[in-house]
Every structure is written in structure tokens, then in C-alpha cells.
Residue frames as a rotation matrix with the C-alpha (Angstrom) as fourth column:
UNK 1
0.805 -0.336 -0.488 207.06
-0.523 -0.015 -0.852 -75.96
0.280 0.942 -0.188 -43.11
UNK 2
0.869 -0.268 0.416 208.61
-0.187 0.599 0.778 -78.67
-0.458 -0.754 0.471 -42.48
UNK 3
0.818 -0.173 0.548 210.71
0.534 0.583 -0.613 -79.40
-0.213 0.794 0.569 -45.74
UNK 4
-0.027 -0.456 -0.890 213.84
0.414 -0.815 0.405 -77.17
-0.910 -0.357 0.210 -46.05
UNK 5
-0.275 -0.039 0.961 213.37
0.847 0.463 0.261 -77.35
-0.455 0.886 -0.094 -49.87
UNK 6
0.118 0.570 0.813 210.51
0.835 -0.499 0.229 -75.15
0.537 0.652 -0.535 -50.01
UNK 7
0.457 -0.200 -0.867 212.34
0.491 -0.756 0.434 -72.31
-0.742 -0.624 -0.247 -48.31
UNK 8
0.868 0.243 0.434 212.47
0.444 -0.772 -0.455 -69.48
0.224 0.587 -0.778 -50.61
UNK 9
-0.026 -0.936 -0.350 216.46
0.898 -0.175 0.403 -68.97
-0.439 -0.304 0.846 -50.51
UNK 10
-0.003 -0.701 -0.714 218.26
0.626 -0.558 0.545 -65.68
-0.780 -0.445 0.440 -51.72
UNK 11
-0.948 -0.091 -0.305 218.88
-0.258 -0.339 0.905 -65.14
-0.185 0.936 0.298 -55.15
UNK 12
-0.553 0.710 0.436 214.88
0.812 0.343 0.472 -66.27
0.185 0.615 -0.766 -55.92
UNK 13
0.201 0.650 -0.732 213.78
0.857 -0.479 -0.189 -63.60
-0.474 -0.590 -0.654 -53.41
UNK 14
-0.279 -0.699 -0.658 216.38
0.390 -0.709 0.587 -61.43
-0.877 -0.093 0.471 -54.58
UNK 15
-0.976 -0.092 0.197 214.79
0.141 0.425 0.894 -61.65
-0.166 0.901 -0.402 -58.01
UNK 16
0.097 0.971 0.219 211.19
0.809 -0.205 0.550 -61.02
0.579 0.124 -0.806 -56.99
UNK 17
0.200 -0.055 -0.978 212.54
0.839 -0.506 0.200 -58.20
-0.506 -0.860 -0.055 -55.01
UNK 18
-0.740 -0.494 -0.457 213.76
0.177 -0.798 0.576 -56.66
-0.649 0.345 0.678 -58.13
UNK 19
-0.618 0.663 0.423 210.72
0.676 0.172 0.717 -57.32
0.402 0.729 -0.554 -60.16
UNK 20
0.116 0.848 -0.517 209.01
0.966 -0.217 -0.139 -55.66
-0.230 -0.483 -0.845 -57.66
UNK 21
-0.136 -0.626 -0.768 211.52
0.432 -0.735 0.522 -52.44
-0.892 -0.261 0.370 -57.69
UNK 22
-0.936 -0.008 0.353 211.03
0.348 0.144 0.926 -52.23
-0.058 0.990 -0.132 -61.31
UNK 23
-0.254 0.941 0.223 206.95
0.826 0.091 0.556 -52.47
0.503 0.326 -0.800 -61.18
UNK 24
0.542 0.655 -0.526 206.89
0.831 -0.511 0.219 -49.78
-0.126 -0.556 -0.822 -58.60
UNK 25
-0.541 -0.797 -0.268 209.26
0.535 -0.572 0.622 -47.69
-0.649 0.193 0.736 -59.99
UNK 26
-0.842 0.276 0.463 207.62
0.531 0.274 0.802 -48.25
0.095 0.921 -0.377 -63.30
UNK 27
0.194 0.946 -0.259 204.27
0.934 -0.097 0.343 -46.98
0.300 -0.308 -0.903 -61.40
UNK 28
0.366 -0.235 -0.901 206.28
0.695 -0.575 0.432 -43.66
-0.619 -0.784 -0.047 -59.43
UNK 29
-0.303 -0.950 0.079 208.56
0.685 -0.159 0.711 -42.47
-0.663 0.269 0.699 -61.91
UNK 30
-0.670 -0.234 0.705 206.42
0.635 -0.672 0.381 -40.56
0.384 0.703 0.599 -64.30
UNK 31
0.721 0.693 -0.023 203.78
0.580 -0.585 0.567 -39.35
0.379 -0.422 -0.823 -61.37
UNK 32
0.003 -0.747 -0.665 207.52
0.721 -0.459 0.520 -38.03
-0.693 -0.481 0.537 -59.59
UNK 33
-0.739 -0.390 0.550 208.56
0.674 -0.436 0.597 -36.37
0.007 0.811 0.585 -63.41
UNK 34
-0.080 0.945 0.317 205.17
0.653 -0.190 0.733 -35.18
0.753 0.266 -0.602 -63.47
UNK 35
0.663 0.557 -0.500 205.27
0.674 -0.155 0.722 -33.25
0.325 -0.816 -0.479 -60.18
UNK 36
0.498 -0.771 -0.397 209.15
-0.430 -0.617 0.659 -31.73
-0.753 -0.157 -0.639 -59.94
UNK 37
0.723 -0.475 -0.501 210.31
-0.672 -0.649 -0.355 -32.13
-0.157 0.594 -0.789 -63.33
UNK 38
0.722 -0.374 -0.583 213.24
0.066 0.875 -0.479 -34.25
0.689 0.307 0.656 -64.59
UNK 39
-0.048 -0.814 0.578 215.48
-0.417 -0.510 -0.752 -32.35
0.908 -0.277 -0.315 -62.58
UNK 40
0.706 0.191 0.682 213.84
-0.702 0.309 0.641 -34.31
-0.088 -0.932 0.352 -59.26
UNK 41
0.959 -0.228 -0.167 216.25
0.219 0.973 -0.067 -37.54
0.178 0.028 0.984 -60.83
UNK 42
0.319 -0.815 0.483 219.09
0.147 -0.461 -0.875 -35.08
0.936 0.350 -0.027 -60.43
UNK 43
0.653 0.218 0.725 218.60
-0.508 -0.585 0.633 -33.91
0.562 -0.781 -0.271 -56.98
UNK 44
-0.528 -0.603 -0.598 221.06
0.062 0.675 -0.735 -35.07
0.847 -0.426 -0.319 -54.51
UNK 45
-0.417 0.434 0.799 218.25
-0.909 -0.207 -0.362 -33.79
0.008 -0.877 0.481 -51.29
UNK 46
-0.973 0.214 0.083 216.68
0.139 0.839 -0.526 -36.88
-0.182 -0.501 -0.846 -49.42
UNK 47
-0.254 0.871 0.421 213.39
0.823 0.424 -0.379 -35.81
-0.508 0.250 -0.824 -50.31
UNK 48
-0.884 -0.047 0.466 211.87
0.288 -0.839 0.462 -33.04
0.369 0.542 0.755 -52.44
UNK 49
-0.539 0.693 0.479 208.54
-0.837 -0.503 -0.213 -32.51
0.093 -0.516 0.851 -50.02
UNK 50
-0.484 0.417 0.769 205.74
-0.437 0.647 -0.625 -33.93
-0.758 -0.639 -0.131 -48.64
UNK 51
0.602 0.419 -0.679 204.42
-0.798 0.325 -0.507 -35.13
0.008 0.848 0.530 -52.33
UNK 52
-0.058 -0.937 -0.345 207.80
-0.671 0.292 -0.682 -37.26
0.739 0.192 -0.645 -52.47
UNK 53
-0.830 -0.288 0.478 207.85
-0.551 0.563 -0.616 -38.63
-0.092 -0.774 -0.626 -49.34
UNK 54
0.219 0.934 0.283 203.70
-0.687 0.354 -0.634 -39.72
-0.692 -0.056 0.719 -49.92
UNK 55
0.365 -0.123 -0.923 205.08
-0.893 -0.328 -0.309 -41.45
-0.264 0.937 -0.230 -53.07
UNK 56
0.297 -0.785 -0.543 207.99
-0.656 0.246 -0.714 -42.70
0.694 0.568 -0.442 -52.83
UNK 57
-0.802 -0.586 -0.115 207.91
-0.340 0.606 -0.719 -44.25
0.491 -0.537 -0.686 -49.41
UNK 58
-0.353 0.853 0.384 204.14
-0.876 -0.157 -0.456 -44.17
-0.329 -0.498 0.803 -48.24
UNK 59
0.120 0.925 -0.360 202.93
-0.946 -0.003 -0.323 -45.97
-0.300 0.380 0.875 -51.05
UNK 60
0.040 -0.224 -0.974 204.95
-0.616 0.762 -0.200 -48.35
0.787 0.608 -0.108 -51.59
UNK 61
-0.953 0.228 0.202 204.79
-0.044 0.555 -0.831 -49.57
-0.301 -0.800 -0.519 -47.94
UNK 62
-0.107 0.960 0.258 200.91
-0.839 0.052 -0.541 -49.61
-0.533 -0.275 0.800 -48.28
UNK 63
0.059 -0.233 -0.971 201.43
-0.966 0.232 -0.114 -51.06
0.252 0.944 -0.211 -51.80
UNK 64
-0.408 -0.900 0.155 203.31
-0.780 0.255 -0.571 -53.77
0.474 -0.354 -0.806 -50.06
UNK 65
-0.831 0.226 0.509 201.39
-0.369 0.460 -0.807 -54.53
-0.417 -0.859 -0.299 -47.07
UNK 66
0.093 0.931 -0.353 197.95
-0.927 -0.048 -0.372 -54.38
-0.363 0.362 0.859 -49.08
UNK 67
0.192 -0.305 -0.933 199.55
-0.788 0.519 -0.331 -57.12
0.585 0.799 -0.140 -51.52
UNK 68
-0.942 -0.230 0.244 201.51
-0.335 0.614 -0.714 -59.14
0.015 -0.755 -0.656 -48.06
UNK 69
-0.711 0.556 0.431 197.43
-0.240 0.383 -0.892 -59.45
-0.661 -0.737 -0.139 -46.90
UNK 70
0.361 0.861 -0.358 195.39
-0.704 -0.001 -0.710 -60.19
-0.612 0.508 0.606 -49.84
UNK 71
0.763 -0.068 -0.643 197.69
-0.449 0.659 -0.603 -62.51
0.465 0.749 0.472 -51.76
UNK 72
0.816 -0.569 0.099 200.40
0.059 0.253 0.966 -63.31
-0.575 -0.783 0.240 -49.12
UNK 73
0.009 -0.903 0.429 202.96
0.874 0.215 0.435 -61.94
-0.485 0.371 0.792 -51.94
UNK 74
-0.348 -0.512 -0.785 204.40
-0.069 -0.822 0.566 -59.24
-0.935 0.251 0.251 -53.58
UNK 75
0.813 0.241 -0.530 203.83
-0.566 0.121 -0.815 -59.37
-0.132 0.963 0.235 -57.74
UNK 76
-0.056 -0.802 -0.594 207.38
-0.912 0.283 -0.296 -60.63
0.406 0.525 -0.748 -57.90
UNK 77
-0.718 -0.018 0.696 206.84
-0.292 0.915 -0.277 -63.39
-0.632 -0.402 -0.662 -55.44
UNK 78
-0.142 0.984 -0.106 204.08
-0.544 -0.167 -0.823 -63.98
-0.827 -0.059 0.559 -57.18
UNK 79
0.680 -0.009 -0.733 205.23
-0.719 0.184 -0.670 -64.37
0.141 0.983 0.119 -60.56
UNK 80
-0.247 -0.962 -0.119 207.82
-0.884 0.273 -0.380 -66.62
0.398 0.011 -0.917 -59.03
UNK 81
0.406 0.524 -0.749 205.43
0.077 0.797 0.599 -68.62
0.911 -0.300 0.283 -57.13
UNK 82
-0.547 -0.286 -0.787 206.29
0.626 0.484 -0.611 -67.76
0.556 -0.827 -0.085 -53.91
UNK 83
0.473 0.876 0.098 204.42
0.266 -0.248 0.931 -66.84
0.840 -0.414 -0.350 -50.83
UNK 84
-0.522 -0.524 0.673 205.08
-0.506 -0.445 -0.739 -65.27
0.687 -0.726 -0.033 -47.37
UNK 85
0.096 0.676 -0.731 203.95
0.296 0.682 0.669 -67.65
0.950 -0.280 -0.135 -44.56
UNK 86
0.629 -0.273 0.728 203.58
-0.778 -0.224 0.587 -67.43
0.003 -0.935 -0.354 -40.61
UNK 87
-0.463 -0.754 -0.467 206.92
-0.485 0.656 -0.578 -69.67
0.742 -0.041 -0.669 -39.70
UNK 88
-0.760 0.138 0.635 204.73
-0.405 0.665 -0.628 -71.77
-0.509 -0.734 -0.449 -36.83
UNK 89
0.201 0.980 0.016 201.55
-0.378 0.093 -0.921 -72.28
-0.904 0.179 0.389 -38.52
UNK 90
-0.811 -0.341 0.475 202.79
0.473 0.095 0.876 -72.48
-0.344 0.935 0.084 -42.28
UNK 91
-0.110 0.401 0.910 199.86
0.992 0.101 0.076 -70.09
-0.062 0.911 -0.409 -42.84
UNK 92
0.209 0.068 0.976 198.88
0.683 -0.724 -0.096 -67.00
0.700 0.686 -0.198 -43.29
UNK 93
-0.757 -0.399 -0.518 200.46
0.653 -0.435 -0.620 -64.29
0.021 -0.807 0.590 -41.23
UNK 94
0.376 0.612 -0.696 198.32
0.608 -0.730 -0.313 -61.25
-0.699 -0.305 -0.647 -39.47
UNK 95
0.690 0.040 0.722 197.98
0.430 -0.825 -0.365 -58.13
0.582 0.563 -0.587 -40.83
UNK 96
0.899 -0.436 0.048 199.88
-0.272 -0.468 0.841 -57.16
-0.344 -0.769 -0.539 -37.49
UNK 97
0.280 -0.890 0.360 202.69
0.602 0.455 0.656 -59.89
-0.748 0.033 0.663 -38.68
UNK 98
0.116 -0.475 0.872 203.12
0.955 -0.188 -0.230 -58.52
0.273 0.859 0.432 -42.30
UNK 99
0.848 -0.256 0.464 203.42
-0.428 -0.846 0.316 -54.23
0.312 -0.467 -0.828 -40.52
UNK 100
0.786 -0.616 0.062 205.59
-0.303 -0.296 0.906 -55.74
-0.539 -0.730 -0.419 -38.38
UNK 101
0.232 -0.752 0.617 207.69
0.708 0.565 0.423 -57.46
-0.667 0.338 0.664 -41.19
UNK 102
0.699 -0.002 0.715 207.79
0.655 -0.402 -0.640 -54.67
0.289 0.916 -0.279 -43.28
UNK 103
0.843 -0.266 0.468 208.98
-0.294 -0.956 -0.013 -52.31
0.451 -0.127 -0.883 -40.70
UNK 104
0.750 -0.614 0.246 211.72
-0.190 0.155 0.969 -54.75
-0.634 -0.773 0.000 -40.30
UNK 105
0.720 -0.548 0.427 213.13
0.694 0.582 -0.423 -54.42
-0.017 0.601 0.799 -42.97
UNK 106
0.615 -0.569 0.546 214.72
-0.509 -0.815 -0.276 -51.03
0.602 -0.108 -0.791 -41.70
UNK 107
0.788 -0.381 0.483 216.11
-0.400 0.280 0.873 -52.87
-0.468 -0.881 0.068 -39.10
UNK 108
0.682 -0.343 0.646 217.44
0.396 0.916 0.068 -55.48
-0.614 0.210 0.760 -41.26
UNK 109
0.728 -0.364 0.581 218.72
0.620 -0.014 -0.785 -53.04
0.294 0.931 0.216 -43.78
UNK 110
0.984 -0.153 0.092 220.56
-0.178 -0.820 0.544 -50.75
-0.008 -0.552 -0.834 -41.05
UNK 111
0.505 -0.583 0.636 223.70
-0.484 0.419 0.768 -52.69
-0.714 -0.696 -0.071 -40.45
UNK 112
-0.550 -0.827 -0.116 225.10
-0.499 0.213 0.840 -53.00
-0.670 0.520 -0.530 -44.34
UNK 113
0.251 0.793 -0.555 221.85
-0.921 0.372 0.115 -54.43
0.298 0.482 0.824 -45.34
UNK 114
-0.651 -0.374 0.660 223.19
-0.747 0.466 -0.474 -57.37
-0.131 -0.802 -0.583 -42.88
UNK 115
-0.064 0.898 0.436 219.36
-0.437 0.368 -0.821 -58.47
-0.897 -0.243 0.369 -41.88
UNK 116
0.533 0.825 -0.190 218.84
-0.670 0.274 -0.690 -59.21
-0.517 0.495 0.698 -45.57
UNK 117
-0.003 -0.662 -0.750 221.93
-0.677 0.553 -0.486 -61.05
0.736 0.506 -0.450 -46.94
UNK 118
-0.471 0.001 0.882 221.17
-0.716 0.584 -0.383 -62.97
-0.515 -0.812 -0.275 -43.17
UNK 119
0.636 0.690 -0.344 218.30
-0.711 0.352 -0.609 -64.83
-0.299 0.632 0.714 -45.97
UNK 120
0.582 -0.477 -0.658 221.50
-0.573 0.334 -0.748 -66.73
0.577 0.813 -0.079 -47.52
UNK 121
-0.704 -0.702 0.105 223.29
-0.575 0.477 -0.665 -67.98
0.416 -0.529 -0.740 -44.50
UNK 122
-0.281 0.459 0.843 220.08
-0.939 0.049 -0.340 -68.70
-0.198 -0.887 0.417 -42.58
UNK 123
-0.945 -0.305 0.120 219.34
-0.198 0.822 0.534 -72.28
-0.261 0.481 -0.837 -42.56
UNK 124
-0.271 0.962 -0.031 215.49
0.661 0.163 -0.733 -71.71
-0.700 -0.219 -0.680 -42.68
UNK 125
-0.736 -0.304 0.606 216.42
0.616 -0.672 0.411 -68.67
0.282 0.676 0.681 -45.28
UNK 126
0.691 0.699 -0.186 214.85
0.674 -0.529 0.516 -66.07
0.262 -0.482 -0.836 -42.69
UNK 127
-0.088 -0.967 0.241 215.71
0.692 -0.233 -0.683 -62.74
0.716 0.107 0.690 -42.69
UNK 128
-0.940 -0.273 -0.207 215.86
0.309 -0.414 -0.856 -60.23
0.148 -0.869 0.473 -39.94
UNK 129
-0.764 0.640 -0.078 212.82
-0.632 -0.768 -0.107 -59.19
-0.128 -0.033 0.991 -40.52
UNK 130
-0.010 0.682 -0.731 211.00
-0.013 0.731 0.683 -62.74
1.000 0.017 0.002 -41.35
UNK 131
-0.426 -0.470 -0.774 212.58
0.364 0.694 -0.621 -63.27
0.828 -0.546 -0.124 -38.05
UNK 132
-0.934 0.350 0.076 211.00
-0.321 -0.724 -0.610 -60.15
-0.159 -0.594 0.789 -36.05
UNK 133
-0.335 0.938 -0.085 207.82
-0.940 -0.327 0.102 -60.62
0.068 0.114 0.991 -37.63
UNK 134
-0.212 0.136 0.968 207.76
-0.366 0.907 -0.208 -64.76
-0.906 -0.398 -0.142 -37.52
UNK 135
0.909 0.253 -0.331 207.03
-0.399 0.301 -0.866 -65.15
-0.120 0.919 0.375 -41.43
UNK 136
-0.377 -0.511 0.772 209.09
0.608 0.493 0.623 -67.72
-0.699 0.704 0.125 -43.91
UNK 137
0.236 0.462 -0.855 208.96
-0.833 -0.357 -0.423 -67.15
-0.500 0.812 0.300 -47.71
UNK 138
-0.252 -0.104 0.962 208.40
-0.067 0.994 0.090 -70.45
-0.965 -0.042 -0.257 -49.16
UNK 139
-0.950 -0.032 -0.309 207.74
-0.310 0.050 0.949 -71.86
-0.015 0.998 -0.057 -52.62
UNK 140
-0.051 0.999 0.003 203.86
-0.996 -0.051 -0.075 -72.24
-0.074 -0.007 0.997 -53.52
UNK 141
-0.658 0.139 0.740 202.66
0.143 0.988 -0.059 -75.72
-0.740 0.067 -0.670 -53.03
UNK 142
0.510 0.759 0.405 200.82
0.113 0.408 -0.906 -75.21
-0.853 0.507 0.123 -55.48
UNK 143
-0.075 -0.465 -0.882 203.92
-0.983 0.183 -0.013 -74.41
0.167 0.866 -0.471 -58.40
């Protein structure tokens, strides 16, 4: 990727990042209600058991990755037209690459959420986690 153009900057990601947050919310929220009650949106505990934690953080990482390797996007990238690439190749990353980019986004988000606002300064718009895992997010050649 050679163009800086079709680097997938900040506020577009930021934007399929909420679409996503939304759709999987949208998808959690009444299996959560459904299990502990409204009173679970109250709670101030980090997790309410091992139902919660399968939920709310399992699935959407599978969710994720499942989506990362079968369509090299998210729904929101999707609907936006953008794609996750390998940053040497310009194509598709491993299954190993897109694990290892997910679990960088803890990294990235440790430090103030640092790693991911890095996306806006970077001049390749790669955050901490593109960077760990070698992936761009780029605009579809085909939009």
C-alpha cells in the first residue's frame, strides 16, 4: 500500500468502531437482561460470572476475529468500505496476524488508550496494535 490516501485514518475507523459497538451491544444486551435482570446495567462489579465474562468479552473477540478472517473487516469497516490488510504484502493477514492484532488492542488501550489515538498521528495511520500485528486498515479498492 503504497498510496497514503488509502490509509484508513481516525475518525473513519473511529466510526466503524462505533457501528460495531452498537451491533454487538445490540446482539448482548437483551441475552445479558435475560440472564441477571436489569439490575446487571446497574452493577458497579467487573463482571457478574462466568455467563458475563463468555458474553461480553469471549464473544465478541471470536465475533471479531471470525469476521477479521472471512471478510478482512468488521461490519462497520465494512459498511464503510474498509478492510484490514497485512502492511508488507497489502493482503490478507493470517489468522495468527488478526489474534495477534486483536490482543493488541489491550496493549494499545493500556496507556490512556494511547496505542489507539497513535492511528491519528501515525503517518501510515497504524495503531499499536496494527503495528504489533503488521496489519494497515485501508480503504477498499474496490469503493
Amino acid at each position: 500500500m503504497k498510496h497514503e490516501s488509502k490509509y484508513a485514518g481516525f475518525w473513519i475507523r473511529t466510526a466503524a468502531s462505533t457501528i460495531d459497538t452498537l451491533l454487538i451491544l445490540a446482539i448482548i444486551a437483551p441475552i445479558l437482561t435475560a440472564i441477571y435482570g436489569t439490575d446487571y446495567w446497574l452493577s458497579e462489579s467487573a463482571s457478574q460470572g462466568v455467563w458475563d465474562l463468555l458474553i461480553s468479552y469471549f464473544f465478541p473477540a471470536a465475533a471479531v476475529i471470525v469476521f477479521w478472517v472471512y471478510k478482512s473487516a468488521t461490519p462497520g469497516k465494512m459498511l464503510l468500505k474498509l478492510e484490514v490488510v497485512d502492511a508488507n504484502t497489502g493482503g490478507k493477514p493470517s489468522t495468527a496476524k488478526f489474534i495477534g492484532r486483536y490482543l493488541g488492542y489491550y496493549l494499545a488501550a493500556i496507556p490512556l488508550m494511547l496505542g489507539i489515538f497513535w492511528v491519528g498521528f501515525d503517518k501510515r495511520k497504524q495503531g499499536w496494535h496494527d503495528k504489533l500485528a503488521g496489519t494497515l486498515v485501508v480503504k477498499n479498492s474496490d469503493a
